[in-house]
C-alpha positions, 0 to 999 in steps of 0.5 A, spaced: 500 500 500 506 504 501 508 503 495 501 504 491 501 511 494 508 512 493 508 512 486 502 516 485 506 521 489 512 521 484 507 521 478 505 526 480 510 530 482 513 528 475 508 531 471 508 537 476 515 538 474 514 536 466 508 541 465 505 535 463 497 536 462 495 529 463 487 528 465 485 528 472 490 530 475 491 537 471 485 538 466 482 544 470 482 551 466 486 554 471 491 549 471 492 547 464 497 552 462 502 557 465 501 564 465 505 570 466 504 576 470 506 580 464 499 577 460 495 578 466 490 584 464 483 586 468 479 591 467 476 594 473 470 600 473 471 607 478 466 610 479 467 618 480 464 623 484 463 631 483 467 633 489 473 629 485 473 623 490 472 616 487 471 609 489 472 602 485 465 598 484 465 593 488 460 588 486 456 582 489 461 577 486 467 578 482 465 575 477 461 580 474 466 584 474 470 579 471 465 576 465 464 584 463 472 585 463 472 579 458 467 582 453 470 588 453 477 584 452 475 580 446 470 585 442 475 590 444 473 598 446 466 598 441 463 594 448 465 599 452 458 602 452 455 596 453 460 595 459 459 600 462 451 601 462 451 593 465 456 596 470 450 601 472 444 597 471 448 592 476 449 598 480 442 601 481 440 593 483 445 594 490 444 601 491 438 605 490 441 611 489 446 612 484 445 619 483 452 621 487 457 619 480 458 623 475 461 618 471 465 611 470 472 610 469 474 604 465 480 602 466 485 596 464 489 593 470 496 590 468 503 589 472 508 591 469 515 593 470 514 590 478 508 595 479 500 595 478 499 600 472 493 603 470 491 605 463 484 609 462 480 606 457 474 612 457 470 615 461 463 614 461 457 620 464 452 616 468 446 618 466 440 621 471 435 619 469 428 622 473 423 616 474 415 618 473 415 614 480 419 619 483 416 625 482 
């Protein structure tokens, strides 16, 4: 039993150490291929005030922030709009008064050089919208 158990420990640190991709052991997409500090890039949502403060949105999950990211990635700055105004709508579900931003900041996080860098992509004005209900 020892040496069942032994084996599979030595396969596995083998594959480990080849970078092999061999079905259970590494066939998870986080796990299927290395990646470089360098190539990660994220895209992240400011929300700017009228006083010149500004707070990052923080949604519910992080995956929200992440599914919009990708989309504004790989169709690239064409979906910005539509980022941005799904960012808002998410936004007006978790708070019921948004009217404090005056606009959204689209921006590109990578690491580069050492350090975080931020690149502006574009920033959008909130639109304030008076709802027949709230006359």
């Amino acid at each position: 039993m020892v040496m069942i158990a032994l084996a599979v420990c030595v396969g596995c640190i083998m594959l480990s150490s080849l970078r092999k991709d061999a079905w259970p052991l590494t066939r998870y997409p986080m796990f299927t291929r290395r990646i470089e500090a360098k190539d990660m890039v994220a895209i992240r949502f400011r929300l700017l005030r009228a006083d010149g403060s500004a707070d990052w949105w923080r949604p519910r999950s992080h995956r929200y922030e992440d599914c919009i990211g990708e989309r504004i990635r790989a169709l690239g700055t064409a979906e910005v709009m539509w980022g941005v105004a799904e960012m808002l709508r998410l936004l007006a579900l978790d708070e019921a008064d948004t009217s404090r931003y005056q606009a959204v900041e689209v921006v590109e996080r990578s690491f580069a050089n050492g350090r975080v860098e931020d690149r502006q992509v574009a920033v959008v004005p909130v639109p304030h919208r008076r709802l027949p209900i709230d006359e």
